[in-house]
C-alpha positions in Angstrom: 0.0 0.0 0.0 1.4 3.3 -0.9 1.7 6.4 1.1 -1.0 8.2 0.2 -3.3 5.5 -0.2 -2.2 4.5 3.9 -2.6 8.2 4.8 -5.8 8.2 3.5 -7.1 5.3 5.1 -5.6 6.8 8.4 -7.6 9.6 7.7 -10.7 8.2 7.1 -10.0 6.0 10.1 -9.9 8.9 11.9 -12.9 10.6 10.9 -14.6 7.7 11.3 -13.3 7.3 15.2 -14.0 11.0 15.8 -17.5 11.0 14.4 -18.5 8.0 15.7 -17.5 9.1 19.5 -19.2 12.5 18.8 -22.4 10.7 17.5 -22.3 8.8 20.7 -21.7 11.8 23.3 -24.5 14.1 21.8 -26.7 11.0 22.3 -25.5 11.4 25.7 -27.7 14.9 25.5 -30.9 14.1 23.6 -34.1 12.9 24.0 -35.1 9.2 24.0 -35.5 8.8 20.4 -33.3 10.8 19.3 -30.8 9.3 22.1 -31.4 5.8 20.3 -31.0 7.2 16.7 -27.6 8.8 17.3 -26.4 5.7 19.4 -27.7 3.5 16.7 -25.4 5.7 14.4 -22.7 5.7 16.6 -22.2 2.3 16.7 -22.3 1.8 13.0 -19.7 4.7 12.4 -17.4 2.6 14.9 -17.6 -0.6 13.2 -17.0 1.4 10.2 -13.8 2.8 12.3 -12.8 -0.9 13.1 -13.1 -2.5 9.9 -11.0 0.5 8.6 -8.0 0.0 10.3 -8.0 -3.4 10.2 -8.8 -4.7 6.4 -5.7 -3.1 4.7 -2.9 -5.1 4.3 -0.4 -3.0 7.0 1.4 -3.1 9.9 -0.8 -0.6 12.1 1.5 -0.9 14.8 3.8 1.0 12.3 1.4 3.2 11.6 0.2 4.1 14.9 2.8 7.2 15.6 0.9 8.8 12.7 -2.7 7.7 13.4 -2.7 9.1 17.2 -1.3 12.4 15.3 -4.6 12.4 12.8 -6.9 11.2 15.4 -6.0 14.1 17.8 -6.3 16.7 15.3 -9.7 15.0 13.7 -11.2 15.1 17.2 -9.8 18.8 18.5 -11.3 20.0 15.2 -14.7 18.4 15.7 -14.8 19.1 19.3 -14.1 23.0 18.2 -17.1 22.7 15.1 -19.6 20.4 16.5 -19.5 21.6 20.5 -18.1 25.0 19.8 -15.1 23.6 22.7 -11.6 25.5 21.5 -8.8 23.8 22.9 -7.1 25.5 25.5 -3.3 26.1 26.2 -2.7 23.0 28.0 -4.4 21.0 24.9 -1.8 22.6 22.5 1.0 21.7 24.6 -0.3 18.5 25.1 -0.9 18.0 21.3 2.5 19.3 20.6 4.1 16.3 22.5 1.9 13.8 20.7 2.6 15.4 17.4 6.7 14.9 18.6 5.8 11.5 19.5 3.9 10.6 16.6 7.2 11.8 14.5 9.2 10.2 16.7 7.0 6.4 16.3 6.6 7.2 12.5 10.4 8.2 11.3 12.5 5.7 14.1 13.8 2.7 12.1 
């Protein structure tokens, strides 16, 4: 699998996590049948998220430096759209070391 074609997939992966945890946490918030209809679509965006990451042919533990990167900045960016939460200081910092990390998991031979 090619570069783009895995960052892709992690990217999709990704969106797929993010969505799926955000489907599940406004559920959290809404009425009964609404509750049940974003639950319902929660769980299908997860297995979604799980078959995903797992049908390509790849090593994901290689890949996992770069996925936690893609996953942090998918959820900060729906967290900031979707629930109108902007990250504070401590979440930059914080996202700065697991951007370093990510390089760091990604680039090491």
């Amino acid at each position: 699998m090619n570069l783009y074609l895995s960052l892709s997939a992690l990217l999709l992966a990704a969106l797929l996590e993010a969505g799926g945890d955000a489907l599940i946490r406004a559920g959290l918030h809404a009425s009964p049948l609404r509750r049940a209809l974003l639950f319902g679509a929660g769980a299908v965006v997860l297995f979604s998220y799980g078959y995903a990451v797992n049908a390509p042919p790849w090593q994901f533990g290689r890949l996992l430096g770069i996925y936690v990167v893609i996953f942090f900045i998918m959820a900060q960016l729906i967290a900031w759209l979707v629930f109108q939460q902007r990250p504070s200081g401590a979440v930059y910092l914080g996202g700065a070391f697991i951007v370093a990390g990510g390089a760091i998991m990604t680039l090491a031979r």
